[in-house]
TORKOL-4160 file (C-alpha; in steps of 0.2 Angstrom, whole numbers, padded with zeros to 4 digits, m for minus):
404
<pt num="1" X="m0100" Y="m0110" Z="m0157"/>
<pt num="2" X="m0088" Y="m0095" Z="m0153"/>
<pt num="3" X="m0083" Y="m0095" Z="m0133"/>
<pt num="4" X="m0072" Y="m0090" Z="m0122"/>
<pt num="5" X="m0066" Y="m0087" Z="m0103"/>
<pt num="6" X="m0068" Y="m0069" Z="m0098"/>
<pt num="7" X="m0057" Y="m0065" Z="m0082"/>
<pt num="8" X="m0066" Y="m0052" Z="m0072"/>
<pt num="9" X="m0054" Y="m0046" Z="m0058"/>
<pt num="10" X="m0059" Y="m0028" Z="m0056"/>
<pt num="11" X="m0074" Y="m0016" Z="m0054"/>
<pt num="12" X="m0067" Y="m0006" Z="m0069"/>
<pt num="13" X="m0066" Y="m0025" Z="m0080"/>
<pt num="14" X="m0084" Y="m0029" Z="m0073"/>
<pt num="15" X="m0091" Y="m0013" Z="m0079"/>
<pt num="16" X="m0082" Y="m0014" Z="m0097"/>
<pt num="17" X="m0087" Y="m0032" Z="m0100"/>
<pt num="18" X="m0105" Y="m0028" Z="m0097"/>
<pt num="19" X="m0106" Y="m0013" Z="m0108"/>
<pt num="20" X="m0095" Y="m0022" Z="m0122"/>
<pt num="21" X="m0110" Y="m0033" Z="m0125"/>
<pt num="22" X="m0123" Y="m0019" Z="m0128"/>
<pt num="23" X="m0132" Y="m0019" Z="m0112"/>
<pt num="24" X="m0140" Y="m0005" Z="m0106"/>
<pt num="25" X="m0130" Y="0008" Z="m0097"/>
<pt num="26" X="m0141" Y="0010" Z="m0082"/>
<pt num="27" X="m0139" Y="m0011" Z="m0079"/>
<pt num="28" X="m0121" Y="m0009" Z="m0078"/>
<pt num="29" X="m0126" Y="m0003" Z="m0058"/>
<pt num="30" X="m0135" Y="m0017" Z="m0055"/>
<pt num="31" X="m0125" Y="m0031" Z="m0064"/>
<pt num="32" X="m0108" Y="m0027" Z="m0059"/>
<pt num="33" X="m0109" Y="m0032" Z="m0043"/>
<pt num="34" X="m0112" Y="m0049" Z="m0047"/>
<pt num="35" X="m0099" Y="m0051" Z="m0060"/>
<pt num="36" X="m0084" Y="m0049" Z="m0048"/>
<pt num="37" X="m0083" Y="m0062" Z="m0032"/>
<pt num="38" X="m0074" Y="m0057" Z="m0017"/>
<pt num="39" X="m0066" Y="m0069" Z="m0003"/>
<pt num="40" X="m0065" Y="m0065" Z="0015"/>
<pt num="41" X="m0057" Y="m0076" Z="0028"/>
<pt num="42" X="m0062" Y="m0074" Z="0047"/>
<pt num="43" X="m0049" Y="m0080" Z="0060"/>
<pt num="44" X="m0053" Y="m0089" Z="0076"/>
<pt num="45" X="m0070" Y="m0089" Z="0076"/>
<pt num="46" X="m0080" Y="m0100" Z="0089"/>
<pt num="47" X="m0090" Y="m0114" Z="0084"/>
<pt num="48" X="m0107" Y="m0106" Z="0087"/>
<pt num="49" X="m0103" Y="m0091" Z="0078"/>
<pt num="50" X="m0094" Y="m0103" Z="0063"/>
<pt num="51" X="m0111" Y="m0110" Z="0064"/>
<pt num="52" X="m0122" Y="m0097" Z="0063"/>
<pt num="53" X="m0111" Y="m0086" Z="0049"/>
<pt num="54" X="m0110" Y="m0101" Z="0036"/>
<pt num="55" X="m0131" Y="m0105" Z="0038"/>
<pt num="56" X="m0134" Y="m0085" Z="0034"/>
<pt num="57" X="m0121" Y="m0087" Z="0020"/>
<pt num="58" X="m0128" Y="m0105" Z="0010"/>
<pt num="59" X="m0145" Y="m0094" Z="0015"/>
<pt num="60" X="m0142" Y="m0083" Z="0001"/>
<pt num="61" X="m0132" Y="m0090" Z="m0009"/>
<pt num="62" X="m0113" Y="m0088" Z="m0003"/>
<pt num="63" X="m0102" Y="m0099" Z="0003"/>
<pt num="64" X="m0092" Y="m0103" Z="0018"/>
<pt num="65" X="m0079" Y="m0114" Z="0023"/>
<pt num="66" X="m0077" Y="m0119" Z="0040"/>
<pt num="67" X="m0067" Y="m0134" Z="0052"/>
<pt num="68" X="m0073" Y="m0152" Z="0045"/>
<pt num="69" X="m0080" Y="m0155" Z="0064"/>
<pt num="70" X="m0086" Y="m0135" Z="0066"/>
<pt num="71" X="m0104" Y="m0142" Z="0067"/>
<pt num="72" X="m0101" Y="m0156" Z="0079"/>
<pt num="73" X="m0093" Y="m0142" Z="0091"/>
<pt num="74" X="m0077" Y="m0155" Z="0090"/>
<pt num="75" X="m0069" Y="m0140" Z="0084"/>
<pt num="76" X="m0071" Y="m0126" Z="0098"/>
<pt num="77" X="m0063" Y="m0111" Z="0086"/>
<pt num="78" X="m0062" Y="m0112" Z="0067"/>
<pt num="79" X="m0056" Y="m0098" Z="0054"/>
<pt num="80" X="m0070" Y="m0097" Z="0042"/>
<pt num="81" X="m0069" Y="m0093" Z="0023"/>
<pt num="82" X="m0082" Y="m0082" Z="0016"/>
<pt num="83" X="m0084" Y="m0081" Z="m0002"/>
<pt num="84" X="m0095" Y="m0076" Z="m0016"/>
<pt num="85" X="m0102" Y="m0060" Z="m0026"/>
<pt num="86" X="m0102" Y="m0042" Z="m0021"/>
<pt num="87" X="m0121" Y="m0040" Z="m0021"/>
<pt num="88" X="m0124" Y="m0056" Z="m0010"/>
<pt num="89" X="m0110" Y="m0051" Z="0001"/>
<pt num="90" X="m0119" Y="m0034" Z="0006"/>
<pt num="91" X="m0133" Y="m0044" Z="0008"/>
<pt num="92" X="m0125" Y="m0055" Z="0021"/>
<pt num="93" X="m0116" Y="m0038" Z="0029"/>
<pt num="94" X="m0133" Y="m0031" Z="0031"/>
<pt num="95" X="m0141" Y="m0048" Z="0039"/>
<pt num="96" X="m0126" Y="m0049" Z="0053"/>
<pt num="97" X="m0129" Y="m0032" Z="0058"/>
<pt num="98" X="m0144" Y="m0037" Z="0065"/>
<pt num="99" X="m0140" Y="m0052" Z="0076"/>
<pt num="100" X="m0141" Y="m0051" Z="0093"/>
<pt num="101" X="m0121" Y="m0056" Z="0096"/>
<pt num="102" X="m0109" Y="m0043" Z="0098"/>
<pt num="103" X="m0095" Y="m0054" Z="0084"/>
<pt num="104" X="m0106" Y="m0056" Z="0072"/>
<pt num="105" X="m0113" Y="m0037" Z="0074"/>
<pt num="106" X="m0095" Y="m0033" Z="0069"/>
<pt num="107" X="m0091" Y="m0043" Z="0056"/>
<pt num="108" X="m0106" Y="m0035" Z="0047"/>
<pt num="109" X="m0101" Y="m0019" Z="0050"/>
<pt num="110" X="m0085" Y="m0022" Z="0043"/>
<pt num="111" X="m0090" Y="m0033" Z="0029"/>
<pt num="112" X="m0101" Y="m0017" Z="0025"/>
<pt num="113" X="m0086" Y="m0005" Z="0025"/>
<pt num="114" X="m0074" Y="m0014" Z="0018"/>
<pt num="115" X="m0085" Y="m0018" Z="0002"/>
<pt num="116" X="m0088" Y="m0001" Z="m0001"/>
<pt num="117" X="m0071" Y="0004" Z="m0001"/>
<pt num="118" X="m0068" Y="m0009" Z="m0014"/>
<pt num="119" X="m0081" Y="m0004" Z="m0024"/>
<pt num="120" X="m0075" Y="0014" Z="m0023"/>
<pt num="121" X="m0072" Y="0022" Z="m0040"/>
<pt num="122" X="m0058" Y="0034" Z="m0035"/>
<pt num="123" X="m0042" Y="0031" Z="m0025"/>
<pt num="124" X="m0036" Y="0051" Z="m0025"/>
<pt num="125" X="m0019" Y="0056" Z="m0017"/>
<pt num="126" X="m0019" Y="0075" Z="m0011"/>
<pt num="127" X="m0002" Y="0082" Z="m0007"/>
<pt num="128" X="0001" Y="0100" Z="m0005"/>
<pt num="129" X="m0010" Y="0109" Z="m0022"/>
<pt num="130" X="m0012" Y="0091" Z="m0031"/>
<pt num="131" X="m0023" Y="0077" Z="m0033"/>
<pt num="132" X="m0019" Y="0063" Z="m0044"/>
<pt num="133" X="m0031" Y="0051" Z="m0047"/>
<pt num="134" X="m0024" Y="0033" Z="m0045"/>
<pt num="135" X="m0035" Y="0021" Z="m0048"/>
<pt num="136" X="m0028" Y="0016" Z="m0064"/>
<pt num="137" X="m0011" Y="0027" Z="m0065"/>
<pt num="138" X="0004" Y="0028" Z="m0054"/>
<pt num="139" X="0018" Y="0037" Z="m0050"/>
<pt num="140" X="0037" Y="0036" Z="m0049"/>
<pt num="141" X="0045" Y="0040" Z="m0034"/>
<pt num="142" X="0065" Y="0042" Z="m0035"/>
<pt num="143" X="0077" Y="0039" Z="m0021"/>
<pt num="144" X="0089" Y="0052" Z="m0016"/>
<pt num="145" X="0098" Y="0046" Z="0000"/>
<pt num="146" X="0109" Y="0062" Z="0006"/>
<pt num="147" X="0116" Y="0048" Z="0019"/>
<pt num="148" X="0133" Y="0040" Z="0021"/>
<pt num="149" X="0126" Y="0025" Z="0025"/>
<pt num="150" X="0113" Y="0019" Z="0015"/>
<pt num="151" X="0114" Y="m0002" Z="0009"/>
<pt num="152" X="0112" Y="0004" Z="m0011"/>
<pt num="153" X="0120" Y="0023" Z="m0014"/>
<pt num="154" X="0127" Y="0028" Z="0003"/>
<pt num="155" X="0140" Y="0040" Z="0003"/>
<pt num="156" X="0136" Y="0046" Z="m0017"/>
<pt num="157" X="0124" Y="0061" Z="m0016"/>
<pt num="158" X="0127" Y="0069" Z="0003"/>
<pt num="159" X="0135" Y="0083" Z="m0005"/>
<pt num="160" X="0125" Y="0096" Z="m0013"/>
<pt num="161" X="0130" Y="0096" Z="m0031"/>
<pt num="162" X="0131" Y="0080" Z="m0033"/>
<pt num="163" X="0113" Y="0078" Z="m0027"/>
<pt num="164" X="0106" Y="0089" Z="m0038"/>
<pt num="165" X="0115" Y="0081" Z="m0052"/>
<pt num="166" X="0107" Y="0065" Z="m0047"/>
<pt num="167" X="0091" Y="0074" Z="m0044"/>
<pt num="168" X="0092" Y="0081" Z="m0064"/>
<pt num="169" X="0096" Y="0063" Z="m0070"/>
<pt num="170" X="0078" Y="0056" Z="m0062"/>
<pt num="171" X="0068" Y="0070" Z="m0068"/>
<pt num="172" X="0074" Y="0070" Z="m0086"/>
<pt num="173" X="0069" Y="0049" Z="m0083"/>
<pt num="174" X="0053" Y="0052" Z="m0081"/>
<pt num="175" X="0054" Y="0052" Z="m0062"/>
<pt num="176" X="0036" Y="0060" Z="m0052"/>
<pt num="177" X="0042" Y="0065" Z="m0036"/>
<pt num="178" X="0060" Y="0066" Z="m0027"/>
<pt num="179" X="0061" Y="0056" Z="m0011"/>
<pt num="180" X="0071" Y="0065" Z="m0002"/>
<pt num="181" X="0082" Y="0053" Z="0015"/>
<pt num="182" X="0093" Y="0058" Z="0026"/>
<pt num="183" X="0094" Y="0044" Z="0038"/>
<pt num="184" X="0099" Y="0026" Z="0034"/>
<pt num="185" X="0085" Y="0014" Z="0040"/>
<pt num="186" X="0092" Y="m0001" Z="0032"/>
<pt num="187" X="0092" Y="m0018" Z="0044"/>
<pt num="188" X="0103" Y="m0016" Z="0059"/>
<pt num="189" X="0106" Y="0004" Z="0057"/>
<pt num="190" X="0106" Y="0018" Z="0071"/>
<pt num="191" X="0096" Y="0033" Z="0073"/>
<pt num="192" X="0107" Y="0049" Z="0069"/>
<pt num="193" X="0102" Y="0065" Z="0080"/>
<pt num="194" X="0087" Y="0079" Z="0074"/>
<pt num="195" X="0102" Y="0090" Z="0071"/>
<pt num="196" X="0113" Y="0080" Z="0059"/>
<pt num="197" X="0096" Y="0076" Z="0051"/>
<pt num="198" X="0092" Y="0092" Z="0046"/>
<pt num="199" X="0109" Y="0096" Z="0042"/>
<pt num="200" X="0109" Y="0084" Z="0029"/>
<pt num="201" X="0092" Y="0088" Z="0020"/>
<pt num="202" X="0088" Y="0107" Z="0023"/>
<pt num="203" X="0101" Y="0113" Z="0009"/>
<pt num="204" X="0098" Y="0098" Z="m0003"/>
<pt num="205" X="0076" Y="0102" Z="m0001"/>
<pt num="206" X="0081" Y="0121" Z="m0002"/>
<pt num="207" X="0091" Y="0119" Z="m0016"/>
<pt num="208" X="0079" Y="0108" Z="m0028"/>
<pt num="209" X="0063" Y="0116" Z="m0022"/>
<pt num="210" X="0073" Y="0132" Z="m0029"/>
<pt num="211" X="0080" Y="0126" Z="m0047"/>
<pt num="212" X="0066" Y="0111" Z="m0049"/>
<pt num="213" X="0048" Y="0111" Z="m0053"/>
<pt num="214" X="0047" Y="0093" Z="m0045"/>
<pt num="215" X="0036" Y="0086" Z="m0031"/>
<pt num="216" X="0049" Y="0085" Z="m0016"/>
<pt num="217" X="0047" Y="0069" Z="m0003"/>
<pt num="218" X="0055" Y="0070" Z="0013"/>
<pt num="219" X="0056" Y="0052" Z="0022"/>
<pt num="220" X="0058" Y="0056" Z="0039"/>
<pt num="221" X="0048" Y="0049" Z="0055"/>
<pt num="222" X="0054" Y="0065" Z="0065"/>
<pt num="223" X="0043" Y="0080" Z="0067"/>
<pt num="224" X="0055" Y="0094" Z="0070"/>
<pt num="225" X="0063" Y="0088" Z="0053"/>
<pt num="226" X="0045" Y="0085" Z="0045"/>
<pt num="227" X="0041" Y="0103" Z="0051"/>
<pt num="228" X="0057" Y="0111" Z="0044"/>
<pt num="229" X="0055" Y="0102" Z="0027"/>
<pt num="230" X="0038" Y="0107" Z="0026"/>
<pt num="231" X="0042" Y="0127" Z="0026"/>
<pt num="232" X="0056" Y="0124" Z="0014"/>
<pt num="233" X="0041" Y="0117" Z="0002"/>
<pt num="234" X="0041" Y="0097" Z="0003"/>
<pt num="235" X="0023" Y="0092" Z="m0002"/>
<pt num="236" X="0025" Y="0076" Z="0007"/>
<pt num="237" X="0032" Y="0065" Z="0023"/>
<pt num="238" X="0034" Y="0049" Z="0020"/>
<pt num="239" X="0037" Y="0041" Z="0038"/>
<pt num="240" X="0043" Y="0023" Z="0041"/>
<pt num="241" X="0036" Y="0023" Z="0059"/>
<pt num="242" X="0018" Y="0024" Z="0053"/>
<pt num="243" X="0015" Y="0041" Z="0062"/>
<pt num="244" X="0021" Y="0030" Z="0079"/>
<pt num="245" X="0040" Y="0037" Z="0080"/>
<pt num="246" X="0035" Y="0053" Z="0085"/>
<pt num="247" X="0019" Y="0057" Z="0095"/>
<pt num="248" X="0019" Y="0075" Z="0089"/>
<pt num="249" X="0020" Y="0069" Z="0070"/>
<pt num="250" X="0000" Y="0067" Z="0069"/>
<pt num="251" X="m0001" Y="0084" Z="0075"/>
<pt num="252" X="0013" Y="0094" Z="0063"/>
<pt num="253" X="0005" Y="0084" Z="0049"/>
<pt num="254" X="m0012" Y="0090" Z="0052"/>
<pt num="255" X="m0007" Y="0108" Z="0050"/>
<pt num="256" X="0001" Y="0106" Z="0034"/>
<pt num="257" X="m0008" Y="0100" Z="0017"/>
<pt num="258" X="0005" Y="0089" Z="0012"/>
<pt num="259" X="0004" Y="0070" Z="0006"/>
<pt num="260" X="0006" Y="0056" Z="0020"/>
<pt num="261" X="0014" Y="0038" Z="0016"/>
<pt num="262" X="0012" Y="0029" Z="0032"/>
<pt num="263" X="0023" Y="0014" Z="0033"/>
<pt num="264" X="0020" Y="m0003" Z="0041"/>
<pt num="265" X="0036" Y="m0010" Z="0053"/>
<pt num="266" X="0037" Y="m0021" Z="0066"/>
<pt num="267" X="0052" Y="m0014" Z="0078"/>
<pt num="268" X="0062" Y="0000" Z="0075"/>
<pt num="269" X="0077" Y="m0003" Z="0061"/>
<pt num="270" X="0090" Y="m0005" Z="0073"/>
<pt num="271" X="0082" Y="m0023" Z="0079"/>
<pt num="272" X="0067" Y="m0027" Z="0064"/>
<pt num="273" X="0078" Y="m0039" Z="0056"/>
<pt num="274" X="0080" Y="m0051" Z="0072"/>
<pt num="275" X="0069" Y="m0063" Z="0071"/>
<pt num="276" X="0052" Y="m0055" Z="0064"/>
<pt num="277" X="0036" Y="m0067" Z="0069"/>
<pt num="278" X="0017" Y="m0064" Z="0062"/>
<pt num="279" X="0005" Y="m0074" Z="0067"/>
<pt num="280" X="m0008" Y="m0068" Z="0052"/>
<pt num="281" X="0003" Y="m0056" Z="0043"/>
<pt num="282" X="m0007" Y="m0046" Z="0030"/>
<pt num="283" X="m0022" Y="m0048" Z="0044"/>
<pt num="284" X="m0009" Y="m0041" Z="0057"/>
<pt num="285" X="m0003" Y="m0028" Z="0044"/>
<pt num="286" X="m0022" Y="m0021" Z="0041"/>
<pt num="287" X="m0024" Y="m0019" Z="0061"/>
<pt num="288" X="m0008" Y="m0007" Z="0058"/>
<pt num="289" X="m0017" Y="0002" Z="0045"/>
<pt num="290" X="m0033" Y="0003" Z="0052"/>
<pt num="291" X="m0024" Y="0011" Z="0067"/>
<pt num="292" X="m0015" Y="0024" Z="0056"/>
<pt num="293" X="m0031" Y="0029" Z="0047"/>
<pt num="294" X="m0038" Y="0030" Z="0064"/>
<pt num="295" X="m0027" Y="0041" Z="0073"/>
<pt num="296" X="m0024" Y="0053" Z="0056"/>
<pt num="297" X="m0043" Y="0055" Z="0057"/>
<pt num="298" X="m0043" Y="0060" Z="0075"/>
<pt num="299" X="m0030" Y="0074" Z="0072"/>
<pt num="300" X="m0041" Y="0079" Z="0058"/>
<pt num="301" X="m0029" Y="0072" Z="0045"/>
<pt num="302" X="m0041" Y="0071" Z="0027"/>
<pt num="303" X="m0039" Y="0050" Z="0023"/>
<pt num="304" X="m0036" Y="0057" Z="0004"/>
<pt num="305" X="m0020" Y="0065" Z="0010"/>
<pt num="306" X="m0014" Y="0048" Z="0016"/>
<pt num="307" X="m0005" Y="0033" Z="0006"/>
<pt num="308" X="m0001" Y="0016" Z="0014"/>
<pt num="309" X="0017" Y="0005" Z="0013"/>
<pt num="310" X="0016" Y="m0011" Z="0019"/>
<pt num="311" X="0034" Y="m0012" Z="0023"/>
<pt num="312" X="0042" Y="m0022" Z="0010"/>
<pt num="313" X="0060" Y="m0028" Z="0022"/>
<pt num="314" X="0055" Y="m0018" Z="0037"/>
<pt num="315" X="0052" Y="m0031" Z="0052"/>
<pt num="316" X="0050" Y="m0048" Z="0036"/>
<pt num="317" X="0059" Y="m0060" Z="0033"/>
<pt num="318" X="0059" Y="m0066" Z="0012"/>
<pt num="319" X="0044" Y="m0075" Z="0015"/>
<pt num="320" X="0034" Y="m0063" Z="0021"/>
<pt num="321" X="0040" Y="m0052" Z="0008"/>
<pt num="322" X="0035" Y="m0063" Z="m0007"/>
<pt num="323" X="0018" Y="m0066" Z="0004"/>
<pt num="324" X="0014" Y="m0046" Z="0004"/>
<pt num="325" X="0016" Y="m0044" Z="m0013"/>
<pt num="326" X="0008" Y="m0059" Z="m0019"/>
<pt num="327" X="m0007" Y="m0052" Z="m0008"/>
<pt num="328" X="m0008" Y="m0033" Z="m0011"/>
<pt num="329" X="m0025" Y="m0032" Z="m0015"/>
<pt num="330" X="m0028" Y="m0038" Z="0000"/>
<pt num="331" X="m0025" Y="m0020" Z="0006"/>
<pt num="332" X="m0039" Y="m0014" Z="m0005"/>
<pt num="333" X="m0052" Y="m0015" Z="0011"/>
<pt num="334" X="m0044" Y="0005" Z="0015"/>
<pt num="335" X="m0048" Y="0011" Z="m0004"/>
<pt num="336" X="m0030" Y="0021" Z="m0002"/>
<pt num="337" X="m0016" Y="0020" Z="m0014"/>
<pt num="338" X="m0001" Y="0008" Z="m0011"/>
<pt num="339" X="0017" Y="0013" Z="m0012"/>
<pt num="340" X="0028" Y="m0001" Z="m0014"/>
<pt num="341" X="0048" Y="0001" Z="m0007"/>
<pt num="342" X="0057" Y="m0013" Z="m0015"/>
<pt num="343" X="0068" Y="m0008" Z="m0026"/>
<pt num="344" X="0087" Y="m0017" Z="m0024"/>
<pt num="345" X="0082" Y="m0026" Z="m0007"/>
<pt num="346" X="0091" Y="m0040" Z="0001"/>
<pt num="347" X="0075" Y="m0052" Z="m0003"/>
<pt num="348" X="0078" Y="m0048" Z="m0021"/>
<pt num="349" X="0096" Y="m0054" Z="m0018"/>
<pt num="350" X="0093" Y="m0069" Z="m0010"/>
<pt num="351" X="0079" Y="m0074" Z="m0023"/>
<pt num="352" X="0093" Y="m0070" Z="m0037"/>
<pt num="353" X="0107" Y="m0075" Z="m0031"/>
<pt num="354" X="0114" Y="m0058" Z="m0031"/>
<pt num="355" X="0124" Y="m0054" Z="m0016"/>
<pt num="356" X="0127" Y="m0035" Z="m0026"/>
<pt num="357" X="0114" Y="m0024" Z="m0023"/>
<pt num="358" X="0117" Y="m0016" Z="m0040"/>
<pt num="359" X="0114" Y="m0033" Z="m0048"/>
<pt num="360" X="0096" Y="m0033" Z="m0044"/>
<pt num="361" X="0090" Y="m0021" Z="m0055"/>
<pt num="362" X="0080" Y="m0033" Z="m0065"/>
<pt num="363" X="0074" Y="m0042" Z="m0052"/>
<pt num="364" X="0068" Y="m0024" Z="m0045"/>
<pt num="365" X="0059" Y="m0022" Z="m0061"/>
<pt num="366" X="0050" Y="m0038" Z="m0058"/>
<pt num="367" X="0044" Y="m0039" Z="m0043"/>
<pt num="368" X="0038" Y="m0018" Z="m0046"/>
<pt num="369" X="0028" Y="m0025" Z="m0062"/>
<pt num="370" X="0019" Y="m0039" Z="m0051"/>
<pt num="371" X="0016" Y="m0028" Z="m0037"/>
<pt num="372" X="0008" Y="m0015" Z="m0050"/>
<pt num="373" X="m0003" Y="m0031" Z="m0057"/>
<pt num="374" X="m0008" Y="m0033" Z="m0041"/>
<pt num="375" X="m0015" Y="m0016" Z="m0035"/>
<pt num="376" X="0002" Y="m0007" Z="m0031"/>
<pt num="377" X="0002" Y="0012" Z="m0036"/>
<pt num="378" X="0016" Y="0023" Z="m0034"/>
<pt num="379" X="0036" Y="0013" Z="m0033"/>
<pt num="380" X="0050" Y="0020" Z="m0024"/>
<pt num="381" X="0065" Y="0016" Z="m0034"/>
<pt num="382" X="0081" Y="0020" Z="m0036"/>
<pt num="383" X="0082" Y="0016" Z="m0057"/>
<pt num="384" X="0069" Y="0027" Z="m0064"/>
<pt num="385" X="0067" Y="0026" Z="m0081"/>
<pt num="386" X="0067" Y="0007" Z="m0080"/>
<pt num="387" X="0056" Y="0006" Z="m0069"/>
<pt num="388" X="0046" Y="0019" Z="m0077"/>
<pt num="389" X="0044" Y="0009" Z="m0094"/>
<pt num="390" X="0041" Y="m0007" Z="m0087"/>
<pt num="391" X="0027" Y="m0003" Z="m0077"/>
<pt num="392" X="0021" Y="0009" Z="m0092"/>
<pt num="393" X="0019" Y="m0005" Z="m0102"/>
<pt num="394" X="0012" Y="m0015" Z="m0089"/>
<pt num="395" X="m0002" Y="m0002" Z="m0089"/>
<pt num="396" X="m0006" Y="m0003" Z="m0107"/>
<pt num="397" X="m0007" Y="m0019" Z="m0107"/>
<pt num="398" X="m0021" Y="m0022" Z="m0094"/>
<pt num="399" X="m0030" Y="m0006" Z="m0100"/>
<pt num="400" X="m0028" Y="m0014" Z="m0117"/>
<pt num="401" X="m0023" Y="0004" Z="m0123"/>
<pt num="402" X="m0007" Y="0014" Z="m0125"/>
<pt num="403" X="m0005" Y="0023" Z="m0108"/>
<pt num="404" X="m0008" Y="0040" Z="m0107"/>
């Protein structure tokens, strides 16, 4: 006898198993969504709804975990764990959508829609005249910081020939698009004025947008600068605030076509550092994302425009940091590509014992490759070619193919 241990973690593995053994193409619908099991956890839930979700679960075959003494209501409020296949998981979705209380009414519902997105077959990022299609590629995003002040290269590219020297270099590696900073938002910095802002990146955008064919990334949480940029020809703002700086951010953007990454922080950089305290973090980092999405769709922003950051160092401590990663797919409830901002950080240090930030390029490359096994699709580096490779061969590896 000839067996052995099939590890389906994705919709797209789901599907290929299947068809690998001959079965009918028109099964594959049916059958996939019992080939992959999902787990949902539900925080602080009274004892009578803890009670009622796990009988409608076992009723169909799911399972969920509740407090020992749920059922004996010495437990007042229990987190309950929900887990089992897809197909049996819409089921239950559809079955709390009926009762007659308000919670559960709501967990179905969002049960319901977060399944979906999962299930979705596309995750397409539109900026400016493209779409890219990342459900199974990713792009490269090279760091220009046209600061004096920034933790890894502040000070080296804030003129213009030198930037453009340094922009040349990550092209020819490989890089997709040019992120583009003029402000320092490292731990413990100060904001600099519109003015200087612009000063620093309107002749460095103008400069590439006019000797480069390259995708050009301005990270900015200010408007006026977002709106400057934008004329000069940047096909995307990538905003640390989360579109929260700014309350006239949601508005320039939804005139423009351009790509959106919309960051996760807790505090502003100045003060992010001191202290940072989550009760659920990823739980508390989807409420930030389900806010962004919200507001972007109330300015008429398209959700294909929009990328989420989770905020690797911005308002975390090491552990939270390792606990994001570690969780990425968590974030797969928005069905909206992940960018991932790690490269050279501090955690990387600590982890490596390397107090020089230009000692952490391996340990950058590391933690990029896990967060690309774990759902993470574009990476914002500084070491492009790298990075690139690495994560390259990662890719060929889990399609089982060379990458293409």
């Amino acid at each position: 006898m000839k067996i052995e241990l099939v590890e389906i973690d994705s919709i797209e593995k789901a599907k290929k198993e299947i068809l690998a053994v001959g079965a009918d193409r028109a099964a594959v619908g049916i059958m996939y969504k019992k080939a992959l099991n999902l787990a949902f956890k539900v925080f602080d839930c009274k004892f009578y709804y803890a009670n009622l979700l796990k009988q409608e679960a076992l009723s169909i075959g799911l399972e969920t975990a509740v407090e020992k003494d749920t059922i004996t209501a010495k437990t007042k409020v229990s987190d309950c764990l929900i887990f089992g296949d897809i197909k049996r998981l819409l089921i239950l979705s559809e079955k709390l959508k009926k009762q007659s209380f308000g919670f559960l009414r709501e967990l179905g519902e969002r049960l319901d829609g977060y399944i979906n997105n999962i299930i979705s077959e596309k995750k397409i990022f539109k900026f400016g005249l493209q779409s890219r299609d990342l459900t199974s590629d990713f792009l490269i995003m090279g760091i220009l910081n046209v600061t004096p002040d920034s933790f890894s290269d502040g000070g080296r590219y804030n003129d213009i020939d030198a930037a453009l020297e340094r922009c040349e270099e990550m092209i020819e590696e490989g890089a997709d698009i040019i992120d583009v900073g003029g402000e320092s938002t490292r731990p413990g910095s100060s904001s600099v004025s519109c003015d200087e802002e612009l000063r620093r990146v309107v002749p460095v955008i103008d400069a590439i947008k006019k000797r480069f064919d390259i995708t050009v990334s301005v990270d900015t949480y200010k408007s006026e600068v977002a709106e400057a940029v934008l004329e000069l020809g940047a096909e995307i703002i990538n905003d640390i605030s989360g579109l929260n700086f700014d309350e006239r951010m949601p508005y320039v953007l939804s005139k423009s076509s351009c790509g959106i990454v919309a960051m996760h922080i807790k505090g502003k950089p100045k003060d992010m550092q001191k202290n940072p305290h989550y009760e659920h973090l990823i739980c508390e980092i989807n409420e930030y994302f389900e806010d962004i999405l919200k507001k972007a769709e109330l300015n008429g922003i398209e959700k294909e425009r929009i990328v989420l950051d989770p905020g690797i160092g911005f308002g975390k401590d090491f552990e939270d940091n390792y606990k994001i990663i570690s969780n990425l797919q968590s974030f797969k409830i928005f069905s909206r590509p992940l960018l991932i901002g790690l490269s050279k950080k501090s955690f990387i240090g600590y982890t490596l014992n390397k107090e020089d930030a230009n000692e952490r390029l391996f340990g950058t490359i590391g933690a990029n490759v896990t967060a690309f096994l774990k759902g993470a699709r574009i990476f914002r580096v500084h070491d492009v070619r790298q990075n690139l490779e690495a994560i390259k061969l990662a890719s060929s590896i889990i399609q089982e193919k060379k990458y293409s």
